[in-house]
C-alpha positions in Angstrom: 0.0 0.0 0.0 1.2 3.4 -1.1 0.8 6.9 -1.6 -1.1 6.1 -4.8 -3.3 4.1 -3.4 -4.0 7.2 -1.1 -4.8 9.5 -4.4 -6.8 7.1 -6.0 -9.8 6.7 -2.9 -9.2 10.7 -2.7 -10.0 11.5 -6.1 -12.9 9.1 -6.1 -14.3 10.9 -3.2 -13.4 14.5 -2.7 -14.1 17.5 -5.1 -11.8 17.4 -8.1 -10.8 21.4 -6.8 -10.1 19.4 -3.5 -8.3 16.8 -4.8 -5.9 19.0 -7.2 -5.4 21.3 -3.5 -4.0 17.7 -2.4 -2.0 16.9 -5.2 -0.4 20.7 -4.6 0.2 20.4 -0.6 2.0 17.1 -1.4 4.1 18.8 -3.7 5.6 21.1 -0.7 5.9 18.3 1.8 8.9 16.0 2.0 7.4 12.9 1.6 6.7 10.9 4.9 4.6 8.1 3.1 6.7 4.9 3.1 8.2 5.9 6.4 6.4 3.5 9.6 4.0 4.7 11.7 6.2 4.4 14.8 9.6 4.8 14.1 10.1 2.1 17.6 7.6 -0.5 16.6 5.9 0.0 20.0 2.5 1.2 18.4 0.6 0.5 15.2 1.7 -2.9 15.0 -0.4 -5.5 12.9 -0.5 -9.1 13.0 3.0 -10.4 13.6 4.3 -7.1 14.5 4.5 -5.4 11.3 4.5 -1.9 11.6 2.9 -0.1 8.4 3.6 2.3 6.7 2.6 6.2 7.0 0.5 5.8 3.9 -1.0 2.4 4.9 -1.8 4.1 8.4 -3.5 7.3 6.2 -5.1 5.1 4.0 -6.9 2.8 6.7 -8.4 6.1 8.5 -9.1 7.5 4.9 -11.2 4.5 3.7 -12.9 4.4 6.9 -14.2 8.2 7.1 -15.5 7.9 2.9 -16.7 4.6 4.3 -19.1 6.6 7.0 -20.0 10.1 6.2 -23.4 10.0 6.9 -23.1 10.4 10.7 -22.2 13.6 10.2 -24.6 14.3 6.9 -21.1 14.5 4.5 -21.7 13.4 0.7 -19.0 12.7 -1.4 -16.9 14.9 -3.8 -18.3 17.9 -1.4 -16.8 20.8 0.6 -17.3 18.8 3.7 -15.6 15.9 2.2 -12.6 17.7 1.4 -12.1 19.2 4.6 -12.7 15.7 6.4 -10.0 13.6 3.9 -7.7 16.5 4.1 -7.9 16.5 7.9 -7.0 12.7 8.0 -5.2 13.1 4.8 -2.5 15.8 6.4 -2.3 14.6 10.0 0.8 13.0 10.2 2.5 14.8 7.4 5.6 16.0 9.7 5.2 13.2 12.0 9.3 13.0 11.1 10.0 17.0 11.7 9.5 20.1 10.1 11.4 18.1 7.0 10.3 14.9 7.5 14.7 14.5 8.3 14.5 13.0 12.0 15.3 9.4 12.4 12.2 8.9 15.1 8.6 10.5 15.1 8.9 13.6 16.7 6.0 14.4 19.5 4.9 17.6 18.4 4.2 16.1 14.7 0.2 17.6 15.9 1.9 21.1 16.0 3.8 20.9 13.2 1.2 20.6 10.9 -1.3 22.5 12.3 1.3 25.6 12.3 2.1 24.7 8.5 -1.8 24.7 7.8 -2.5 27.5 9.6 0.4 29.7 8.5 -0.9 28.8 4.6 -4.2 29.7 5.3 -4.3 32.6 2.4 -3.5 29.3 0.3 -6.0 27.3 2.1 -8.5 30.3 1.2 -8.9 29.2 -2.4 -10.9 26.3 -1.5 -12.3 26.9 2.0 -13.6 29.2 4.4 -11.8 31.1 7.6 -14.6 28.7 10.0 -13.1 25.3 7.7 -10.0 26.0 8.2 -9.8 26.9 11.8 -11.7 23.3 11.8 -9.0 21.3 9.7 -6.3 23.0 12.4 -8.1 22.1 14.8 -8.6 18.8 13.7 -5.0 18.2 12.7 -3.3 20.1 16.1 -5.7 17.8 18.5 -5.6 14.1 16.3 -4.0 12.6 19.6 -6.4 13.8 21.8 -5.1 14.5 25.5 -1.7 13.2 23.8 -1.2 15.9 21.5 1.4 18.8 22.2 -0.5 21.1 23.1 -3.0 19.5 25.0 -3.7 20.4 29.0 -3.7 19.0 31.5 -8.2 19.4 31.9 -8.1 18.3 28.0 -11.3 17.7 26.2 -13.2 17.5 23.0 -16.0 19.1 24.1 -15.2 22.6 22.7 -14.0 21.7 19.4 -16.0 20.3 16.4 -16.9 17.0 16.0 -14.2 16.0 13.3 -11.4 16.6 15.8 -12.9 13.6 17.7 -13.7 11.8 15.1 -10.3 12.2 13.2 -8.3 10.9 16.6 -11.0 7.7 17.0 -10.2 7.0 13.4 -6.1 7.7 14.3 -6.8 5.5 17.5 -8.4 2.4 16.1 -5.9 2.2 13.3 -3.0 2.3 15.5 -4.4 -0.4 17.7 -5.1 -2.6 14.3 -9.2 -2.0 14.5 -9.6 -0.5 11.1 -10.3 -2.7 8.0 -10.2 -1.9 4.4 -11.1 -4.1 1.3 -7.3 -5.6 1.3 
């Protein structure tokens, strides 16, 4: 499983606008797709202790969400859908530093992205509002839940929307091998 197989379930399911934003995000990112999931093998690990890939990881929590949109009233190749897949789809883009250069994932991955996002936002702009954005940093800063970076000590998810939640179930139940996909 790869980075392609990525782009193919997100062109089938976001906007083709959304998906060509994507393509161009990638474009500025160092790759982190082939890298594992955990650098240390102590989480993510599949039958037999195989570690996946960033992209398998991506594309486990990716097939899931275009699997179930209707809880939250989504239809494909919408607005909503691209901010959803994007959310899941950028989440642990820097999960290996700013450059995707450190040997081991770095904690503040959450942050690192979420700052990128968020310091792009006139970018962003071309395909989504100021409210969808703040939402897709939100989403992307808080994907660990009371693990992320920035979290506090009273952490919780009542206060943000409910894709933040939703994106750090889907992150959850992949890393403890609970998401299924068609393979």
């Amino acid at each position: 499983m790869n980075y392609e197989k990525m782009n193919t379930l997100l062109s089938a399911h976001m906007t083709e606008e959304g998906f060509k934003f994507w393509l161009a995000i990638n474009k500025k990112i160092i790759s982190p797709w082939e890298k594992p999931a955990s650098s240390g093998g102590k989480y993510h690990n599949k039958k037999g202790g195989y570690v996946p890939s960033i992209a398998e990881h991506t594309y486990e929590m990716l097939y899931a969400a275009s699997k179930n949109y209707a809880q939250f009233g989504i239809n494909k190749s919408t607005k909503d859908a691209d901010l959803l897949l994007l959310a899941i789809g950028l989440h642990d883009g820097l999960k290996y530093g700013p450059e995707n250069e450190k040997k081991h994932t770095v904690s503040d991955h959450d942050t690192l992205m979420a700052n990128r996002v968020e310091s792009a936002r006139e970018s962003f702009k071309k395909i989504f509002s100021d409210e969808q954005i703040d939402i897709l940093v939100q989403a992307i800063r808080f994907h660990t839940g009371k693990w992320s970076h920035e979290a506090t000590k009273d952490f919780s998810f009542k206060d943000l929307h409910p894709y933040v939640l939703y994106v750090h179930s889907l992150d959850m139940l992949s890393s403890r091998n609970c998401l299924k996909t068609e393979d």
